[in-house]
VOGU-3710 file (C-alpha; in Angstrom, 3 decimals, decimal comma):
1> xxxxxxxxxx> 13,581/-16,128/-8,597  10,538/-17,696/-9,583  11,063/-19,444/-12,614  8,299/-20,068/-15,344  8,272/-22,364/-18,411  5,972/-20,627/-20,449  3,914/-23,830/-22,503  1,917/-21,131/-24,747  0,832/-22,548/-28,085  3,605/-24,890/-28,342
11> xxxxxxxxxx> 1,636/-28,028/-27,552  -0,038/-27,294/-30,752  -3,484/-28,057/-29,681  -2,426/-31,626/-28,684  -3,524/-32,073/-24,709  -0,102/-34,954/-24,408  2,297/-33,215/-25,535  1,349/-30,450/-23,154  1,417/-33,344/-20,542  4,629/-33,984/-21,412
21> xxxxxxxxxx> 6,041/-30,684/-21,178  4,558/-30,010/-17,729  6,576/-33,010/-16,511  9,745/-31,777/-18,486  9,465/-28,415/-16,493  9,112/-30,066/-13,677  11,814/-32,836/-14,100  14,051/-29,373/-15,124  13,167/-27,767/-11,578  10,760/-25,044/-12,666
31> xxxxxxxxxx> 8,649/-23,281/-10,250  5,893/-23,263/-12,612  4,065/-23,760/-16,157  2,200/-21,033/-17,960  -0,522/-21,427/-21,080  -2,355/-18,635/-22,595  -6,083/-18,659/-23,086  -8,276/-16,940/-25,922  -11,899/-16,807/-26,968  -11,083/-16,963/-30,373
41> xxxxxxxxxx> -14,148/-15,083/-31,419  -13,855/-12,288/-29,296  -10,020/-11,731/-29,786  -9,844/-11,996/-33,501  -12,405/-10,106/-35,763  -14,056/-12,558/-38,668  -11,992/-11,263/-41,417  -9,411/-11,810/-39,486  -10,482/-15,486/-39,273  -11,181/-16,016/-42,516
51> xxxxxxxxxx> -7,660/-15,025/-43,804  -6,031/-17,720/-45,445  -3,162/-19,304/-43,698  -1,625/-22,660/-44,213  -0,881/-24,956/-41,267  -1,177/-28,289/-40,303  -5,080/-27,672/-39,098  -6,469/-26,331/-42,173  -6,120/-23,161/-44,571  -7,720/-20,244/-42,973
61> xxxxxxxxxx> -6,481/-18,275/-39,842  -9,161/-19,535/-37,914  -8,914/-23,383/-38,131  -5,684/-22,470/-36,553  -6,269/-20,431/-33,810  -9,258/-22,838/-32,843  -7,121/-25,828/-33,320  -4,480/-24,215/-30,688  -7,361/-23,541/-27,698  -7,926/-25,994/-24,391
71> xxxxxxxxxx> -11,406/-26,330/-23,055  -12,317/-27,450/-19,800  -11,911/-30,718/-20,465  -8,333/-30,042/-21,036  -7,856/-27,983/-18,318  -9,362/-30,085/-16,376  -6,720/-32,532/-16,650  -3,739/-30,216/-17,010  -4,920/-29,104/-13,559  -4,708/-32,519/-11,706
81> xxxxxxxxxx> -1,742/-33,499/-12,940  0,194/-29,941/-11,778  -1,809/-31,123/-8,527  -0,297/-34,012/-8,256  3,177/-32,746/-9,650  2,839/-30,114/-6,629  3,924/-27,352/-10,003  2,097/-24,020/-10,512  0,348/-23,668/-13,530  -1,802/-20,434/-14,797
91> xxxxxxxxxx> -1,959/-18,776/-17,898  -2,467/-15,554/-19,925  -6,178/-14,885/-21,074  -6,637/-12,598/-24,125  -10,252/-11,655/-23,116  -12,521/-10,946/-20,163  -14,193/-14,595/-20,885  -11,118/-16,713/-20,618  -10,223/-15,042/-17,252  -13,595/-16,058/-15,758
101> xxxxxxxxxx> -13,009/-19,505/-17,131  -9,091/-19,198/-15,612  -10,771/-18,207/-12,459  -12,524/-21,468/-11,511  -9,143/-23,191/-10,956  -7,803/-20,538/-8,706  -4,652/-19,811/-9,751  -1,665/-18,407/-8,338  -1,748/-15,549/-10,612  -3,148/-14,058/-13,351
111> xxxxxxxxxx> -0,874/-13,154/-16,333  -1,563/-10,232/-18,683  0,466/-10,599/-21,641  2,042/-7,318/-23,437  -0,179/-7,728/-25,841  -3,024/-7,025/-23,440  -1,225/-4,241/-21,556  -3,654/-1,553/-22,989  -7,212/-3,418/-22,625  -8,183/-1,461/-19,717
121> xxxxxxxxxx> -11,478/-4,067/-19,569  -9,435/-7,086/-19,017  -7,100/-5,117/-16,354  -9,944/-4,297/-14,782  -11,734/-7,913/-14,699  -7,880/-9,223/-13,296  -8,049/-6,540/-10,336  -11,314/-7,959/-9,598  -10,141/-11,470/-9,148  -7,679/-10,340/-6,460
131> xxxxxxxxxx> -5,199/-12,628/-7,407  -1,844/-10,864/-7,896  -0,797/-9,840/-11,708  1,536/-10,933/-13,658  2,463/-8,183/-16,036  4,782/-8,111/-19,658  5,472/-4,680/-20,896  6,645/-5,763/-24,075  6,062/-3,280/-27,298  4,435/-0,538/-24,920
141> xxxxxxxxxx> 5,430/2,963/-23,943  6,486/4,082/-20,189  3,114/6,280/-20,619  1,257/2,998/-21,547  2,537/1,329/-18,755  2,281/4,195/-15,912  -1,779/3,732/-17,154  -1,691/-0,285/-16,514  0,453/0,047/-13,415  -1,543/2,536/-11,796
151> xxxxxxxxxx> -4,894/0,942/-12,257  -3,740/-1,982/-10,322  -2,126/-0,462/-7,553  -4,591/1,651/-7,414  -7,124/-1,820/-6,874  -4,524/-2,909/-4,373  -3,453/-5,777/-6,142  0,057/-7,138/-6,090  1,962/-6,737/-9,325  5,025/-8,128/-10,465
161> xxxxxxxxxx> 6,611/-6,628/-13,813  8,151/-8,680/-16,580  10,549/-6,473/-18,944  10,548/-8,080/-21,842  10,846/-7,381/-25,940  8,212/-8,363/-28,064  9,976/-10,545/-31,044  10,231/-13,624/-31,620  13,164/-14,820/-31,560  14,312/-10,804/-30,244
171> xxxxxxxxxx> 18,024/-10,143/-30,747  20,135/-9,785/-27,640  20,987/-6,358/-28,896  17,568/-5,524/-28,519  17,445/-6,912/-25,364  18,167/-3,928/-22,769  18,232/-5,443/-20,010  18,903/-1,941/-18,361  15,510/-1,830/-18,261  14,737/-4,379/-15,304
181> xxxxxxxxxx> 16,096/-1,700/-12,594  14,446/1,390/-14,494  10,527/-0,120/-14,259  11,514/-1,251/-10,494  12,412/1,948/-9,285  9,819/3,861/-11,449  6,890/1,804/-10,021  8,389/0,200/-6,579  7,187/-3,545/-7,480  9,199/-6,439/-7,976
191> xxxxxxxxxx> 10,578/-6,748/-11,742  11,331/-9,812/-13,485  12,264/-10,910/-17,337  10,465/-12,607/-20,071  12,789/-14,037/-22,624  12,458/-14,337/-26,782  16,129/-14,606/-27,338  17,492/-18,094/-28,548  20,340/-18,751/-26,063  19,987/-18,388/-22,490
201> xxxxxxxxxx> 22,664/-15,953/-21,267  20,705/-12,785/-21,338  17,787/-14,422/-19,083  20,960/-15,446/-16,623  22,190/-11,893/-16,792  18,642/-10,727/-15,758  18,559/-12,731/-12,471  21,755/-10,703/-11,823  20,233/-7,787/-12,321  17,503/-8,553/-10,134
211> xxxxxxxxxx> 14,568/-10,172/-11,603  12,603/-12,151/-8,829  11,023/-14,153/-11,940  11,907/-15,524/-15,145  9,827/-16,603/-17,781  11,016/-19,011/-21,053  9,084/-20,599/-23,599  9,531/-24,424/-23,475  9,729/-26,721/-26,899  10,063/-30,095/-27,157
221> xxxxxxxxxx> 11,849/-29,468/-30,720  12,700/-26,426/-32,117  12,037/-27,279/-35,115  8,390/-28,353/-34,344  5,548/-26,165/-36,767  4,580/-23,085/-35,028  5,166/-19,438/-34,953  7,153/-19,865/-30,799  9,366/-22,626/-31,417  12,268/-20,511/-32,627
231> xxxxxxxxxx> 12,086/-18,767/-29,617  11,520/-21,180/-27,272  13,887/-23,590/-25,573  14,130/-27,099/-25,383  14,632/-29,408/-22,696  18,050/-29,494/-22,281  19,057/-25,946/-22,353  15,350/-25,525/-19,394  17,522/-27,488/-17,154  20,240/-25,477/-18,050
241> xxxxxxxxxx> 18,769/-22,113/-16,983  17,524/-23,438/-13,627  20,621/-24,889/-12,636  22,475/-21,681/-13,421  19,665/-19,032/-12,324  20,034/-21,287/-8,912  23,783/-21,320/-8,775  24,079/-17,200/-9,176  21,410/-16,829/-6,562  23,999/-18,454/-4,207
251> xxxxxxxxxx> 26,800/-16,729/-5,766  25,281/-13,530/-5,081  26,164/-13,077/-1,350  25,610/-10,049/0,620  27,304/-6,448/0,317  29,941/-6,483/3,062  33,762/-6,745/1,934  35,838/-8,574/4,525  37,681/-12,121/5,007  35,631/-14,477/4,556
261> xxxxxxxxxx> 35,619/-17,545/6,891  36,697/-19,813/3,510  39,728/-17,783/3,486  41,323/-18,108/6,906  43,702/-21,103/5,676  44,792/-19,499/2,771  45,229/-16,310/4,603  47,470/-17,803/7,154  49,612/-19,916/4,678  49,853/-17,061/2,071
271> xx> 49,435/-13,292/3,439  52,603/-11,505/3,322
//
């Protein structure tokens, strides 16, 4: 599986802590990081800006989103140091404008978040790129997502799915992780999970299902402000989910019953 520590919004608009958490992902054996990308203008209408909303950046809803977004300067150095960390990074724009900017750093893939499963303009901008997708399917209909699926197989493009549930923290009775083998043999593309749940045994179970990726929010604290740090996890627990995802990869095996060559000894000193 490839494994993702999704770095979001939780740096809270502060370019060292999202240093930091890079190298925690990395230290914690992640494949790569992921950060999401908006042109706050074009995603969010002015009244929605102008809402009032408390945080530590000011008292409208749009000191906070603005507060949260990179530039290139940022980028900038979030991309050498993954360079020299030899980690993936790429993220999930909101708008047509943040994938161009994405674009300039080549990245492995571009993400479309499940919030951005129905803009057919920014699906369509992504299949340009030719850069394989990265899709969540959270909060959308099967309909919804035959319509995304298609247009980028139809482009050509490689796709990867990520079953996930949109809440945050989600439930693990909400979880149905049934789901991973229904979109992979509905569409014929890999399938992997994006977790909101607090713990991490679900995201274990989905590896045994058969996600090729996996996809957790990373904290520093938990209790840091912001509206992902309940269902994110923190370092410990990162390391945790790599070292197990890793471990039932190799426990996995192959589907042919027989004596194994581990058993010979205890076959001779014990078979009746």
């Amino acid at each position: 599986a490839y494994i993702v520590a999704e770095i979001g919004i939780n740096h809270n608009g502060d370019l060292d802590t999202a240093l930091q958490m890079i190298e925690v992902a990395k230290d914690c054996g992640f494949d790569a990081v992921k950060f999401q990308k908006r042109t706050v203008d074009v995603v969010y209408s002015a009244h929605e800006l102008i809402k009032p909303r408390e945080s530590p950046f000011g008292k409208t809803n749009g000191d906070l989103k603005r507060r949260l977004e990179f530039e290139l300067s940022e980028y900038e150095i979030i991309d050498k140091l993954c360079d020299e960390l030899s980690i993936d990074w790429f993220a999930s724009p909101w708008d047509v404008a943040s994938a161009e900017f994405l674009r300039q750093f080549s990245p492995p893939a571009i993400k479309i978040a499940s919030a951005c499963l129905t803009d057919m303009d920014l699906l369509y901008y992504a299949c340009e790129c030719g850069c394989p997708i990265i899709m969540s399917t959270g909060m959308s209909s099967i309909h919804e997502i035959d319509r995304a699926v298609h247009q980028v197989l139809d482009a050509a493009v490689p796709l990867v799915l990520l079953h996930t549930v949109s809440n945050y923290p989600a439930a693990d009775g909400d979880l149905n992780l049934r789901t991973i083998a229904k979109l992979r043999d509905r569409y014929g593309v890999p399938v992997g999970y994006s977790g909101h749940e607090v713990g991490i045994a679900p995201t274990l179970a989905a590896v045994a299902l058969g996600a090729c990726m996996v996809e957790r929010h990373l904290t520093l604290d938990r209790s840091a402000w912001g509206s992902d740090q309940a269902a994110s996890v923190e370092p410990q627990g990162m390391r945790k989910i790599v070292e197990y995802i890793r471990s039932i990869e190799d426990s996995m095996g192959i589907e042919r019953k027989g004596m194994f060559a581990c058993e010979r000894a205890s076959h001779e000193k014990l078979r009746r």
